[in-house]
N, C-alpha and C positions, 0 to 999 in steps of 0.2 A: 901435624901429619894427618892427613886425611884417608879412614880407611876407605875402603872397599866395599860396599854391603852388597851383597848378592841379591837381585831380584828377579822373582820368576818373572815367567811369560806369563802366567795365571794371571798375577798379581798384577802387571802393566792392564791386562786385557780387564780386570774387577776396577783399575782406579779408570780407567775411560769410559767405563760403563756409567759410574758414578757420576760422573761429570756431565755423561750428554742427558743423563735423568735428572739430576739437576738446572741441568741449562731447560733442558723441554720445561720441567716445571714451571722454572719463571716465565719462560714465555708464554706459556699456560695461561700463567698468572695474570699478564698482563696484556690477552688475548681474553682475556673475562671480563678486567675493567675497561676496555675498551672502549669508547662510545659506540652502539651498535644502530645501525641504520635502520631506521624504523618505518621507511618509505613501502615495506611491501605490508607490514602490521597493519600500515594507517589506511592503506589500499583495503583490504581486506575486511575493516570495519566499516571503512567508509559504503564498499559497495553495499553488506550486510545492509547499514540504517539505509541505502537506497532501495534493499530488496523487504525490509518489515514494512519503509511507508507504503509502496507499492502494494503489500498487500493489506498495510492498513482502509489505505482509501478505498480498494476495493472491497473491505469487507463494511466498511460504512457507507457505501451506493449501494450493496445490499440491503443492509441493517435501514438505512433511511428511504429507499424503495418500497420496504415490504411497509412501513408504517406508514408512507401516504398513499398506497395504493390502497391498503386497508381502510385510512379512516376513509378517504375519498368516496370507494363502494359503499360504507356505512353511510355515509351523509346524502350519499343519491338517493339508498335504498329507503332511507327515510323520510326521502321526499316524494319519490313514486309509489313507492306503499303505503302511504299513510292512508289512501283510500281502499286499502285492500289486499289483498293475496293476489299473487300473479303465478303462470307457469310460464317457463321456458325451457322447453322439450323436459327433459326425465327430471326437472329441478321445480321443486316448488318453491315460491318465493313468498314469505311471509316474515313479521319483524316480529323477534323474541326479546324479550328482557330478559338477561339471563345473570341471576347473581352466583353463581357458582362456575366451578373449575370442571373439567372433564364429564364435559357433555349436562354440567348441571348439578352431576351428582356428590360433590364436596363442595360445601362454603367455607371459605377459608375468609378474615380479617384483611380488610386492603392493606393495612402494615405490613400484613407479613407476604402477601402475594409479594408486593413491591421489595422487600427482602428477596424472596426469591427469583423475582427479576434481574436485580443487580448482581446476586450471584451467576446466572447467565451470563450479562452483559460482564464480567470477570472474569469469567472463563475464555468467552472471545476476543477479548485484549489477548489475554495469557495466549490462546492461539496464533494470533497475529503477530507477538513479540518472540514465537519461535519461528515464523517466518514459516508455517504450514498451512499455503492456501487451501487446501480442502476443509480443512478443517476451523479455518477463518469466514471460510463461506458459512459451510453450514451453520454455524455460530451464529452467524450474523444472520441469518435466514430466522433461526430460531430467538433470536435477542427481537427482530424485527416484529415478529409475532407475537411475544410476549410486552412487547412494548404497546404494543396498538390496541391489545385489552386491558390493557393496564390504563390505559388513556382513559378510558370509556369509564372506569373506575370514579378518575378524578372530575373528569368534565361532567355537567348536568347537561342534559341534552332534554329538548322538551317535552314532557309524555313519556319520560322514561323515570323510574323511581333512581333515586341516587345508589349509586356501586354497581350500576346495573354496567354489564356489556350488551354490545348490539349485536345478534343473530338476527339473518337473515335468508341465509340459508336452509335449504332443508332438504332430504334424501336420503331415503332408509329409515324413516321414522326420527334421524337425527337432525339438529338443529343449529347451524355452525356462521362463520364468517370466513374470509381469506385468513384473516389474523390463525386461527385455528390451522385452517391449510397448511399455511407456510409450518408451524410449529411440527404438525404430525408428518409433513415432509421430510424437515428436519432431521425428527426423530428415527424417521425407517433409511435414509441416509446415513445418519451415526451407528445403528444396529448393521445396517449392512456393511458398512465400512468396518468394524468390529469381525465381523465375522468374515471376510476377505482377510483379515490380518489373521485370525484363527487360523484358516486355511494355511494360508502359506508359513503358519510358524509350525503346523502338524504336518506336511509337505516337506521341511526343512530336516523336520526331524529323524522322518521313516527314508530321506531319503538313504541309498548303498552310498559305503565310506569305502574311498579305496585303497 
């Protein structure tokens, strides 16, 4: 004999609830292992390593510009000056042996200069591999500059004492080459870039919230 068992409305509407949250789950499930289409992922890196070389290479026709434009000028200027001082308009031209760093005034070990070299040129990869042309430039502007007295460093050049760089330069009582240029270019690039980001994260801040 089969009874009767009374079942709510409640109770039908709680066991199909259960069920379709069940069924959803599995297919949840196996809407996870799925194999998923990886054609816009692969896009996406791909373009990237097309957008880091692009600005790789151009921050290496930088970086490799400023250092033969640099030794270039040094190698002329030590062929036209070796007889002497020249002026060309507000620039006196005269050739320095200079074994120290900023403007003469520290001597530092070529080991450790060339350490501090390589940590530039580190830092302008590291820019280049977040795909931030500005910031690959100037790098590379400054890696360029650094590189080109550091040359001077290693090469003997004749009538020059060893570790010596070449200045040629001169204006203001100071004494420099393009190698120098490019670097203190650089550097008021970086500070101004700096301080353009100051600005608008102080801008951002005070601005009204509504």
């Amino acid at each position: 004999r089969i009874r009767d068992v009374p079942v709510a409305c409640g109770d039908i509407v709680a066991l199909t609830d259960g069920r379709s949250a069940r069924r959803a789950t599995r297919e949840g499930t196996l809407m996870s292992t799925a194999p998923v289409d990886r054609t816009v992922s692969e896009g996406g890196d791909k373009s990237g390593s097309v957008s880091r070389w692009r600005v790789g290479l151009v921050a290496l026709a930088v970086a490799a510009g400023a250092v033969t434009l640099d030794q270039v000028t040094k190698a002329v200027a030590e062929t036209v000056l070796a007889s002497g001082p020249a002026h060309v308009g507000i620039l006196h031209l005269r050739l320095v042996a200079n074994r120290g760093i900023l403007l003469g005034l520290i001597e530092l070990p070529t080991w450790l200069l060339t350490l501090v070299v390589l940590a530039v040129v580190a830092v302008a990869v590291r820019a280049v591999w977040r795909r931030d042309t500005y910031e690959s430039i100037v790098f590379a502007l400054l890696s360029g500059g650094a590189v080109g007295n550091l040359l001077d460093r290693y090469l003997q050049r004749p009538g020059f004492p060893p570790n010596a760089v070449v200045d040629w330069l001169s204006f203001g009582g100071m004494t420099f080459n393009l190698a120098d240029v490019f670097i203190v270019t650089a550097v008021f690039l970086l500070v101004g870039q700096e301080s353009r980001e100051q600005t608008t994260v102080v801008g951002v801040g005070n601005a009204p919230r509504g």
